[in-house]
C-alpha positions as a printed Julia matrix, in Angstrom:
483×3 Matrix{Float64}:
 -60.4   102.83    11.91
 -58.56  101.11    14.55
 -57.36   98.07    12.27
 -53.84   97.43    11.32
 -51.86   95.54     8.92
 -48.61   93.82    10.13
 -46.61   92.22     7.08
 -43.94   89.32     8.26
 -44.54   90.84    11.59
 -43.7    94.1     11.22
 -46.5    96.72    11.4
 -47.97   98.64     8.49
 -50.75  101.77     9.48
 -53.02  101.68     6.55
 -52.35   98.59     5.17
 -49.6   100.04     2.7
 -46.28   97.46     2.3
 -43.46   98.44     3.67
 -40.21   97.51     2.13
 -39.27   93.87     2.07
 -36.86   91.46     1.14
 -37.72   88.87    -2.14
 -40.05   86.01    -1.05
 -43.32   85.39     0.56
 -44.75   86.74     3.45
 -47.81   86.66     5.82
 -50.36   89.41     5.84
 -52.2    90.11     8.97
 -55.18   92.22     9.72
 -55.8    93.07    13.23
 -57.03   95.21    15.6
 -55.98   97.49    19.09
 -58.1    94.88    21.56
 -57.64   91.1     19.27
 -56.65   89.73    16.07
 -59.44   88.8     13.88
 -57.7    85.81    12.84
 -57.4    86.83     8.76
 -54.09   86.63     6.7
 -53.01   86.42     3.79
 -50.16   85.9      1.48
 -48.14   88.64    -0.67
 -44.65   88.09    -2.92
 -42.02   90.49    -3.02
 -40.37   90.48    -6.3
 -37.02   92.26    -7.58
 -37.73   95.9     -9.62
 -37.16   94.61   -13.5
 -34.27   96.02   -14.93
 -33.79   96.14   -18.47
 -29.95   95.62   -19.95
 -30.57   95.58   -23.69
 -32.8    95.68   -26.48
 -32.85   94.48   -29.69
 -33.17   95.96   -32.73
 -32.5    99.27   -31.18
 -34.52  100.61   -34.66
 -38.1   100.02   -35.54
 -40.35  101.47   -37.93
 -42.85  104.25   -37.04
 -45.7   101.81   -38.08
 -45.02   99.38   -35.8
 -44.69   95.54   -35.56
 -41.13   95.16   -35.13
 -40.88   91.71   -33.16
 -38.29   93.26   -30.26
 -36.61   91.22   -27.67
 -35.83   92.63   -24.05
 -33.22   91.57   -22.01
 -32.53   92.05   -18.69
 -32.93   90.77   -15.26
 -36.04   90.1    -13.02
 -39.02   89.71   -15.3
 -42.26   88.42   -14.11
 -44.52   86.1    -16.19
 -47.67   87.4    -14.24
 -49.18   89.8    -16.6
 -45.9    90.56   -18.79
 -45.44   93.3    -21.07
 -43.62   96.21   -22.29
 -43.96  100.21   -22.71
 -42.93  102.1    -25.62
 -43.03  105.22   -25.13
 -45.75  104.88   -21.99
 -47.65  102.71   -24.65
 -47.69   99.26   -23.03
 -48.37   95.95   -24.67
 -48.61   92.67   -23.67
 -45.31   90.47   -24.22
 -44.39   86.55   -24.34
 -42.5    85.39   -21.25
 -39.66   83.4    -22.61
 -37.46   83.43   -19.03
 -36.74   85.6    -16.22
 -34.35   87.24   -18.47
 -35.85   87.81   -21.37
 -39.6    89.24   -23.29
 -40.81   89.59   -26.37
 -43.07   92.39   -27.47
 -44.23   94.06   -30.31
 -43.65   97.59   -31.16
 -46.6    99.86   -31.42
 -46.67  102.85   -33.53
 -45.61  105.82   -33.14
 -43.91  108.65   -34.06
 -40.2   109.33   -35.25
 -37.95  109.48   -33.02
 -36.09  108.39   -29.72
 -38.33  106.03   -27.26
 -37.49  104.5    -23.84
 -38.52  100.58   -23.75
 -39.22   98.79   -20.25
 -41.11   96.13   -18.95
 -44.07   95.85   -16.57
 -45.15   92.65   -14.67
 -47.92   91.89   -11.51
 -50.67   93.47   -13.43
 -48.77   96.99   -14.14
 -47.59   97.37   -10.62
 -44.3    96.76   -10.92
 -42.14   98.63   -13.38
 -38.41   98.71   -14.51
 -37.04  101.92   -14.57
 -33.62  101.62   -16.72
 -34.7   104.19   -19.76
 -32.93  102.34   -22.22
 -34.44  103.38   -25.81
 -34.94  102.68   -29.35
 -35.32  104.98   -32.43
 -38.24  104.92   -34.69
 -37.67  105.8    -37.92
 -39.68  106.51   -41.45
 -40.82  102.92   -43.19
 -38.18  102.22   -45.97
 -39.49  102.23   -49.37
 -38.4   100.4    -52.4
 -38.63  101.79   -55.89
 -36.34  100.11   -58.43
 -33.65   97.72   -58.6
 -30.57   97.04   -60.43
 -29.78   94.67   -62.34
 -33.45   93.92   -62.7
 -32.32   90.44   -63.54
 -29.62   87.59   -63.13
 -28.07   84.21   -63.04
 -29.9    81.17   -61.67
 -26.34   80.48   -59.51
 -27.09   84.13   -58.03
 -23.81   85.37   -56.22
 -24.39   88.42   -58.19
 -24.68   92.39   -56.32
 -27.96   93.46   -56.51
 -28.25   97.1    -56.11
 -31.47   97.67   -54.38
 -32.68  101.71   -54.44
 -35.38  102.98   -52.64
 -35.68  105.9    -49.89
 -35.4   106.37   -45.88
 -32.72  103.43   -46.3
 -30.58  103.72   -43.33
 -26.66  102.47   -43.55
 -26.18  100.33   -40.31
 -26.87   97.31   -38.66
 -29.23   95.93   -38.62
 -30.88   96.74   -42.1
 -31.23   93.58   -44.88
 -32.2    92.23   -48.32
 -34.96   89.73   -48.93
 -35.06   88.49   -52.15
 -37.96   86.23   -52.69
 -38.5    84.14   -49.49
 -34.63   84.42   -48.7
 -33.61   86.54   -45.98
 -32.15   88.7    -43.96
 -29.37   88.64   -46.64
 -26.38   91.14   -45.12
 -27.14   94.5    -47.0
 -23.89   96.51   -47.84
 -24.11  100.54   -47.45
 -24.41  102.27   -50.72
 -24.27  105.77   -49.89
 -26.71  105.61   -47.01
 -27.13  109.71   -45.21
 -27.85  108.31   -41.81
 -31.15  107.46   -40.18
 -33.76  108.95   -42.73
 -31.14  109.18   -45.52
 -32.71  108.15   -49.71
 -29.79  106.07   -50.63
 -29.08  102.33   -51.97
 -28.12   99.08   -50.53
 -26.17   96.13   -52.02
 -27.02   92.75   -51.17
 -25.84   89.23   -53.18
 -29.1    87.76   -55.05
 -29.22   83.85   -53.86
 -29.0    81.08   -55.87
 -32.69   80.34   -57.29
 -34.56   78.29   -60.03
 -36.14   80.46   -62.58
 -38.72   82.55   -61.79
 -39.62   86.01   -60.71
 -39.43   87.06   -56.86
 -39.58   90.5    -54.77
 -37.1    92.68   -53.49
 -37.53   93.7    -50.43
 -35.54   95.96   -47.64
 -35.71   96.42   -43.79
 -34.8    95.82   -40.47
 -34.24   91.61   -38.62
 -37.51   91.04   -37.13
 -38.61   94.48   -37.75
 -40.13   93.53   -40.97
 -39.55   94.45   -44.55
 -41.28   96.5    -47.42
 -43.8    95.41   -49.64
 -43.42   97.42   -52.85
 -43.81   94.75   -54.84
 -40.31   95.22   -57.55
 -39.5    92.3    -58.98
 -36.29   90.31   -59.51
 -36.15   87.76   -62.49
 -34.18   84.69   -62.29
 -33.21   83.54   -65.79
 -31.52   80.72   -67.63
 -27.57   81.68   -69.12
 -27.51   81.87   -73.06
 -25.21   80.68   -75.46
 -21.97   83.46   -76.26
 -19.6    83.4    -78.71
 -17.83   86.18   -78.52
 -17.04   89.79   -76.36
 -15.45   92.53   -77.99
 -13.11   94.47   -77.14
 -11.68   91.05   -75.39
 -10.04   93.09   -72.43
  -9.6    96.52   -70.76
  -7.65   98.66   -67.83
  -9.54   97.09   -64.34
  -9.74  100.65   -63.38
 -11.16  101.92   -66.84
 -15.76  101.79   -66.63
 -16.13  101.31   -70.33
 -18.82   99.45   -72.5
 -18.7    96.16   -74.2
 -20.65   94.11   -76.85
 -20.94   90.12   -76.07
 -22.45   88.27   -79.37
 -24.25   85.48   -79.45
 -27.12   83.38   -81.79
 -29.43   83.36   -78.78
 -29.65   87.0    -78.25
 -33.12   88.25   -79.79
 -34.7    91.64   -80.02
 -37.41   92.72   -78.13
 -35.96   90.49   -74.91
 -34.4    91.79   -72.48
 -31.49   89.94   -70.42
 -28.58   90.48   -67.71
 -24.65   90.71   -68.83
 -22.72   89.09   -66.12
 -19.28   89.91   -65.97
 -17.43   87.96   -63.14
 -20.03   88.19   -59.6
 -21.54   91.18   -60.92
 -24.49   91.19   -63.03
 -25.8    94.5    -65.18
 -29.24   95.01   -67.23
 -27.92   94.66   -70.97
 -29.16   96.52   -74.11
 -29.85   94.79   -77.06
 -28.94   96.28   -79.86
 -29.62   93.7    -82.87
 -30.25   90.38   -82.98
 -26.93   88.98   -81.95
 -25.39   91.74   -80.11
 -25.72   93.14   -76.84
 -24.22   95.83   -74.82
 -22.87   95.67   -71.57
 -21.46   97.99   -69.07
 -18.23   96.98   -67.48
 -17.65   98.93   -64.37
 -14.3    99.45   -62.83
 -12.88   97.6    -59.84
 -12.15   94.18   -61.52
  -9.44   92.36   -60.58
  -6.59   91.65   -63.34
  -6.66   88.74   -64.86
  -9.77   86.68   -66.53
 -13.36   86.78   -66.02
 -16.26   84.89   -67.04
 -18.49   86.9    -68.93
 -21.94   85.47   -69.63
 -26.05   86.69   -70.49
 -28.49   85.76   -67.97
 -25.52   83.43   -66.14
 -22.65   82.18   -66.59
 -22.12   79.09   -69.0
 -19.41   76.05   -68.36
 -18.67   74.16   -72.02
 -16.41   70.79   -71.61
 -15.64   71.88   -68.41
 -14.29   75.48   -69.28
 -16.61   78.99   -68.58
 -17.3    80.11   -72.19
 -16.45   83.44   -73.07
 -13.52   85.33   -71.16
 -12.6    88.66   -70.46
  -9.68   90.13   -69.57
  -8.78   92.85   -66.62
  -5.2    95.18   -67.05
  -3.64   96.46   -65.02
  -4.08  100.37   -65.68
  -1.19  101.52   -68.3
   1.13  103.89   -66.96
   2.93  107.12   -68.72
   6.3   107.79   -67.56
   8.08  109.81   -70.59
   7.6   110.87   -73.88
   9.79  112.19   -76.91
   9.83  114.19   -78.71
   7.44  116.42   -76.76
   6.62  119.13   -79.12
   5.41  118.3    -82.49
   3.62  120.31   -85.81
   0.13  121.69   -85.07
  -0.76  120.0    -88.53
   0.13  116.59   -87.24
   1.56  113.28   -88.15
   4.52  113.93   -85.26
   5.26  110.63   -84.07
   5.78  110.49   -80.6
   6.96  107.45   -78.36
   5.72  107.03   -75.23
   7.22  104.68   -72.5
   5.67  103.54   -69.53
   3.93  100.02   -67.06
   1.32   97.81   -68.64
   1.07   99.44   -71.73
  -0.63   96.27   -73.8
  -3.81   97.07   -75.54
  -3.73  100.52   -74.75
  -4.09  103.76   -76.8
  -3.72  107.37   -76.94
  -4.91  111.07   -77.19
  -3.46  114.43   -77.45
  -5.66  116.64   -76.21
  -8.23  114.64   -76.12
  -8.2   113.8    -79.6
  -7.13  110.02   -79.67
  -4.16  109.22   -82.34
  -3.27  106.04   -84.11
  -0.8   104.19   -82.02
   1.03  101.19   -82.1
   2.1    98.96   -79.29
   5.89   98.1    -79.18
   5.49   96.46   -75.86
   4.05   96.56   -72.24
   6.6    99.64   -71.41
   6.75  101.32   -75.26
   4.33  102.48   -77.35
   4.13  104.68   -80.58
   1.69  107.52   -80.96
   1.15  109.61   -84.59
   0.02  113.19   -83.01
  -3.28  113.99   -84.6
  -3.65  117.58   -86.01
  -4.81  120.46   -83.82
  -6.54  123.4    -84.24
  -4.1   125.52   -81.55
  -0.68  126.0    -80.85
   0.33  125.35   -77.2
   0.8   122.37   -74.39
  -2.07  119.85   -74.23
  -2.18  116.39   -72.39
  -1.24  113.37   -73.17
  -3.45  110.7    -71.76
  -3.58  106.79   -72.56
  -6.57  105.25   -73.96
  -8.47  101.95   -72.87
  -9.47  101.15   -75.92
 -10.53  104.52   -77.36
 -12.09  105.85   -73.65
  -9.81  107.37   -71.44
  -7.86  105.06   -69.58
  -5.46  107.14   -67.17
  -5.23  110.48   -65.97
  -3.61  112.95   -67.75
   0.08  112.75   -66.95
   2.73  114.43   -69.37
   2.45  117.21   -71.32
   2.73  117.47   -75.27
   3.45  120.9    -77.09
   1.86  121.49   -80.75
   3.89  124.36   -82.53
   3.91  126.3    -85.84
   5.97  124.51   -88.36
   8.98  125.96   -89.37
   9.08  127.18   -93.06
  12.49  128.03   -94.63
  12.65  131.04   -96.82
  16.6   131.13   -97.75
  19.72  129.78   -97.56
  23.11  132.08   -97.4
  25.24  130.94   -99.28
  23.18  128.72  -101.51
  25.99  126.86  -102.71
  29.27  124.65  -100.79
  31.54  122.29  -101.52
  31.37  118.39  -101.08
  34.18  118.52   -98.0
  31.68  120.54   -95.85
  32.48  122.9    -92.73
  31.17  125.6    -93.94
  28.71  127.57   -92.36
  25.3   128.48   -93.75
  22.61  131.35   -92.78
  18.83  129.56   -92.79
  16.28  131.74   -93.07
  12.91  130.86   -91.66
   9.83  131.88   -90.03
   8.57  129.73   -87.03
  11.62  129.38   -84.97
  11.99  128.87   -81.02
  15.58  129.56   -79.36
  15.92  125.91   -78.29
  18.59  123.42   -77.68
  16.39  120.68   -79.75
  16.48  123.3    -82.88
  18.69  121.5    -85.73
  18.76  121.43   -89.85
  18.92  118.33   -91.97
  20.98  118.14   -95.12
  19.54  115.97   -97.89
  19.42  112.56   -95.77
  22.21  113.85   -92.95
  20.68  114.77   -90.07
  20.37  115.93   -87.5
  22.86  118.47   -87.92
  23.94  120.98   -85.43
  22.28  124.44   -85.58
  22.33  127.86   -83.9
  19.53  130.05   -83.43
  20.8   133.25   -84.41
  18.03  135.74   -84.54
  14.62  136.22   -85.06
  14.02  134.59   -88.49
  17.84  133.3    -88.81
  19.75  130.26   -87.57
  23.32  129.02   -88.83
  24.41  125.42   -89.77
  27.4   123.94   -90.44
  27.17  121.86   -93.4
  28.69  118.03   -92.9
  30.7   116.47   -96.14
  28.16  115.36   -98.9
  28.69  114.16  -102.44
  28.15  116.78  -105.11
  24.8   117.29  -106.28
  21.77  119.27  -104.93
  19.77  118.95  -101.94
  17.59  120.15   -99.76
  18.18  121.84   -96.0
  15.26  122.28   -93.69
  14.86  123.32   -90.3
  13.46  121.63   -87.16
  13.69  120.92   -83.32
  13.32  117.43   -81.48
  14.37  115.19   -84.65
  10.88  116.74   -86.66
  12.11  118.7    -89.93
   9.69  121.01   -91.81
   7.92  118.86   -94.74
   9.52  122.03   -97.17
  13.31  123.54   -97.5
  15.94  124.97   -99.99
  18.09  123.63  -101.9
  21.56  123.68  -101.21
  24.26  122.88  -104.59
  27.46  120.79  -103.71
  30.24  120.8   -106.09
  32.9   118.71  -106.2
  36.22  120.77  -103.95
């Protein structure tokens, strides 16, 4: 009970270390009367501190591969704590371990490091999350081009939408996985990665964290060979207009399924008969031409096969006349930007049109079942192609009933009471006379409007009422004598 440790000189009752500077040092044990002559040798290391850790996210099953840096590290009996769980870790330097994650349970964990057998411990509470194992459960396109390049939307749940989640796709990875519409941590969402270039054959799909591992849900990706096209119909459309088209070809069979590829993104085809298939063309194309291919994209003499054009979006800026008969067959022409290939609908009932060119187009107003304003909206192709921008009215025809007087002579001037049912009180409201027109007119009344008859050659014709250049299809008839 009288013995006594002194370490580098310097007394310790009990034996217990006092503080010290790094290095070695004698240990002494003695006694009040004479030293016994035993010593031995301790190290004083640096407390571990721990400055990062990488990837800050692991799954809740474990066996993320996670490196900590930091300062200090001992090899003697390395390893790390998760959460108070410790497990043993590979020295790489002073300033740096490696150490696999244990499981555990969701949620925030503080990583450090332990060395000399447990004794020594960092104490810098820096963390990681743990979070629910990703699962994958289909994929889309489910196929593609050998050349790969193609987007590869990969859907599963508890996908998260930051760094550092990735694609594998066969034994290819990490491949940089783009945020889909990840919800956070534990969000069900997709991710977008670009499929690598592969020979045909049929590889997984997998999702999940560098070095923390990936899935194993075993979808599969098929790498196929391009087929031979001929044709793709319609031959172009508005870049921002999704819409479907048909790509023909001799070495498109039933009952086998393949990938349209339209530019660098690829899409799961239907085939409809032998010889056609459909594709969807989603928006966001660039304008100009694209490469459009099945299963790849082909190069003949040099030149990619079939071609597909983007537009620019058409444009509406004005219309006339912008009222027209409820019964149709008003023609209407519409200016605007980027009007080639484009259609149009009143609303929403597309009408024959004809292009005049890329800022003029003419539109026949289908019937409709209502009076009243409606929209006019341009057509990619008979799908909507813009938002609804101008307004178009449909109104009653008008329908003449009489004419006061019903007879004038061939000098004209004279001024003539129309009567007719249908009329608006408009500055567009005129009459025609046989093939004069349009001729000035006055709404009066209710029921009545007055025109001044122009000079016309004798003989009978016919005066009808209308507004914006559009005449009733029936009128009275009007005698001219000679003056």
């Amino acid at each position: 009970h009288n013995a006594m440790c002194r370490v580098g000189g310097v007394k310790a009752p009990g034996c217990v270390l006092p503080a010290g500077g790094m290095g070695f040092t004698d240990v002494v044990v003695d006694g009040t009367v004479a030293a016994w002559g035993t010593h031995a040798v301790v190290s004083y290391h640096a407390r571990p501190q721990v400055s990062g850790v990488l990837p800050k996210i692991g799954f809740a099953r474990g066996g993320s591969i996670t490196s900590v840096h930091g300062a200090g590290f001992i090899e003697e009996s390395a390893a790390c704590a998760f959460g108070g769980v410790r497990v043993d870790a590979v020295f790489v330097s002073s300033g740096m371990l490696l150490c696999e994650s244990p499981s555990g349970g969701i949620g925030i964990i503080t990583v450090e490091t332990t060395g000399a057998g447990g004794g020594i411990q960092s104490g810098s509470e820096l963390t990681m999350t743990y979070i629910t194992d990703m699962a994958v459960t289909y994929i889309t396109p489910r196929s593609g081009p050998l050349e790969g390049g193609n987007v590869v939307t990969v859907h599963g749940t508890h996908f998260i939408g930051i760094e550092p989640v990735a694609c594998k796709i066969g034994s290819v990875g990490p491949l940089t996985a783009r945020d889909h519409g990840a919800l956070g941590l534990n969000g069900t969402s997709s991710l977008e990665c670009i499929a690598p270039g592969r020979e045909a054959s049929m590889v997984s799909v997998e999702v999940g964290i560098r070095t923390a591992g990936y899935t194993n849900d075993e979808v599969q990706y098929t790498y196929e060979s391009a087929l031979a096209l001929h044709a793709v119909v319609p031959s172009g459309g508005q870049s921002s207009t999704s819409r479907s088209i048909s790509v023909y070809g001799v070495s498109i069979r039933m009952g086998e399924g393949s990938t349209c590829v339209i530019g660098s993104r690829a899409t799961q085809g239907t085939v409809l008969r032998a010889g056609e298939m459909a594709c969807s063309n989603g928006p966001g194309g660039d304008e100009g031409f694209t490469a459009v291919g099945s299963g790849g994209l082909r190069v003949v003499n040099g030149e990619l096969d079939v071609l597909y054009e983007f537009r620019k979006p058409a444009e509406a800026l004005g219309l006339y006349p912008r009222s027209g008969y409820a019964g149709g067959g008003s023609l209407v022409q519409v200016v605007g930007k980027h009007m080639g290939g484009a259609g149009c609908s009143l609303g929403g009932t597309p009408g024959a049109a004809h292009v005049v060119s890329s800022v003029m187009m003419k539109c026949e107003a289908p019937a409709s079942a209502v009076e009243g304003d409606v929209a006019m909206q341009l057509l990619d192709a008979w799908q909507a192609g813009s938002a609804a921008e101008l307004m178009y009215e449909y109104r009653v025809e008008e329908v003449v009933l009489g004419l006061t007087p019903t007879n004038s002579t061939s000098s004209g001037g004279s001024l003539v009471e129309v009567q007719a049912t249908g009329l608006t009180n408009t500055r567009g409201l005129s009459c025609a006379v046989g093939t004069i027109a349009p001729v000035s007119a006055r709404w009066v009344r209710e029921q009545m409007a007055e025109c001044r008859l122009p000079s016309h050659s004798p003989g009978v014709v016919e005066v009808r009422l209308g507004t914006g250049g559009e005449y009733s299809h029936a009128g009275k008839e009007m005698v001219i004598t000679a003056e």
